[in-house]
N, C-alpha and C positions, 0 to 999 in steps of 0.2 A: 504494500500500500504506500504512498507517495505520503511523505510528512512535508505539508507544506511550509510547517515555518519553518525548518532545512533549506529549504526553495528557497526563499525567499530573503534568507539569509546571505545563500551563494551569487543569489540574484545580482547580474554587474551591467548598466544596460549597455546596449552596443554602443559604440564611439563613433557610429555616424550621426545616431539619433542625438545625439550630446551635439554632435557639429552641426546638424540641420535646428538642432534648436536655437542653438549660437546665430545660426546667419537669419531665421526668421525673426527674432526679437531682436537682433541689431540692424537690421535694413527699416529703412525708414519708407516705409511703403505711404501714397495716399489713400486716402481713403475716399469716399463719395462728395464728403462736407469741400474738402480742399479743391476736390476737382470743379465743383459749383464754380465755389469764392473765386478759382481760378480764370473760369469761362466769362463769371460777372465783371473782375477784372477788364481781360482784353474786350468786351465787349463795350465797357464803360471809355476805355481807351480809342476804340476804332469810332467811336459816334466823336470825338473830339475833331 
């Protein structure tokens, strides 16, 4: 029978998942709001 807190103990997670978490929380991604603010920008810009 499988003792999981043994598991879970040895448990080490993989070193990509560690690095894909690294570059998703360090990229400065936009989001929806920025993209608007951005479009209202140049659009406020080109009526000038």
């Amino acid at each position: 029978m499988i003792n999981f807190d043994e598991e879970i103990k040895r448990f080490k997670p993989a070193l990509e998942l560690d690095q894909a978490e690294d570059a998703i929380y360090n990229n400065d991604l936009k989001d929806i709001m920025d993209i608007m603010q951005e479009m209202m920008r140049v659009a406020k810009e080109a009526e000038k």
